[in-house]
C-alpha positions, 0 to 999 in steps of 0.5 A: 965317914959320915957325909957332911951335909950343905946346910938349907938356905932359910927363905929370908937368905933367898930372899936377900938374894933375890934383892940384890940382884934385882937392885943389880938390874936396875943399876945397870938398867939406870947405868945404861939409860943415863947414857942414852939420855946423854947422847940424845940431849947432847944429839938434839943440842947439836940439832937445835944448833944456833945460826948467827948472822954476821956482826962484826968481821975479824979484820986487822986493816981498819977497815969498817963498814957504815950501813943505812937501814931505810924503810920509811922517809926519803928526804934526807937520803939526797943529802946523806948521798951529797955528804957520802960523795964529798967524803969519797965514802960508799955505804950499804943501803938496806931497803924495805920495798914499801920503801923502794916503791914508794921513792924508785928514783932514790933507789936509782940514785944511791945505786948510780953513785955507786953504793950497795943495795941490801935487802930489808925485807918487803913489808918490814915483818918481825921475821922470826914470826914467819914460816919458811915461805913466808921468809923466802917470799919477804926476800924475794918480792923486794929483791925482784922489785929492786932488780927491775929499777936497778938491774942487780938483785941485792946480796945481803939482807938484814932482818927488821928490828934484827929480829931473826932465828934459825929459819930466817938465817938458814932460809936467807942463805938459802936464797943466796943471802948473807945475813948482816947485823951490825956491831956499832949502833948509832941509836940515832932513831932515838933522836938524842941529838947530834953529839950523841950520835956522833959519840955513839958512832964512833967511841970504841969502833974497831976494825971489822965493826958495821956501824948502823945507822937509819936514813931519816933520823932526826940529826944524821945529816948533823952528825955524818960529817963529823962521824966521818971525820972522826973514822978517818982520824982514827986510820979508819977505812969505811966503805960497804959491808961487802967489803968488809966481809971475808971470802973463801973458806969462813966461819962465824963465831959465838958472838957473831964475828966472822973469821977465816975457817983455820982460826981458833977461837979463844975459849971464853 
């Protein structure tokens, strides 16, 4: 019986052959890649994680917080304090300390009646802009300066033009700051006039919401009373911004509120 012979593989059958596998190979190469890639962005996305200050605070008792950012005049403060007192009202002070040396006697006063001093940086700096010493430097003058006319350092800090990134936040907490924003902004620095900033301050303000507002406005001293007023017809309780704030175990969330740890936050 005659053998039956395996025929020859021509060189373009080689050849295919040849292509194929090596298309195999770069498939399984581009395969593997792709989920290196994938792992890394994901890696350095949660790297570059962002840091949020404290905006507005998940609360359900009405309470809110009314906050002064002070970093140049000083002559309304006085009468802000007066209109404060005859409301039963405290509030956070946020102060430069160009501002602080400038007027130590304010200083002294807003604390003997028994409202909070935050700090607002030394020079009134774009932080963001600033290294990590830097930022630690701009906190620490100013509160050492205030501890000396007061006797207490300041706990929280609120960044300049609410300028911030994660080395200001990160380097604040630190430093055993938290770091505020606020949720309601009066634009009284804008100077619009009194019911403008009485209609900004109080429409749509909701439990757990910071109210900014500046201590040298042009029409603040005009406008509080009646911003006050409207707080206490709407069942508001306003007092300063740490206590508004939550303790034990919190988070902060995608939009700057601060919630109890356990909470789920609704997908958006």
């Amino acid at each position: 019986m005659k053998r039956t012979e395996r025929p020859r593989e021509t060189v373009s059958t080689q050849g295919r052959r040849w292509a194929a596998g090596t298309l195999l190979s770069i498939l399984l190469l581009s395969a593997v890649s792709a989920v290196y890639v994938t792992k890394t962005r994901t890696a350095d996305v949660m790297a570059r994680k962002r840091e949020l200050p404290v905006y507005s605070v998940e609360r359900d008792d009405g309470r809110i917080a009314i906050s002064f950012d002070a970093a140049w005049g000083g002559e309304k403060t006085l009468k802000i304090l007066d209109i404060l007192d005859e409301n039963g009202i405290k509030a956070t002070f946020f102060l430069v300390d160009i501002w602080t040396q400038r007027f130590p006697e304010l200083v002294k006063e807003i604390a003997a009646r028994g409202h909070e001093i935050g700090n607002h940086s030394t020079t009134h700096p774009e932080m963001s802009k600033l290294n990590r010493e830097k930022i630690a430097q701009e906190l620490e003058t100013m509160s050492a300066n205030v501890e000396s006319l007061i006797g207490q350092r300041p706990t929280l800090f609120r960044p300049p033009y609410g300028d911030y990134n994660n080395d200001v936040v990160l380097t604040a907490r630190q430093n055993g700051y938290e770091v505020i924003q606020w949720s309601v902004d009066s634009l009284d620095w804008k100077n619009k006039g009194v019911q403008p900033l009485i209609d900004r301050a109080t429409k749509n303000v909701k439990s757990g919401d910071i109210v900014l507002f500046h201590n040298d406005s042009q029409y603040i001293v005009e406008a509080l009373p009646a911003v006050l007023e409207s707080y206490r017809k709407q069942g508001l309780t306003v007092g300063p911004v740490s206590q508004v704030l939550l303790t034990g175990q919190i988070t902060i969330d995608p939009q700057g509120r601060q919630r109890p740890a356990a909470t789920t936050v609704p997908e958006v």
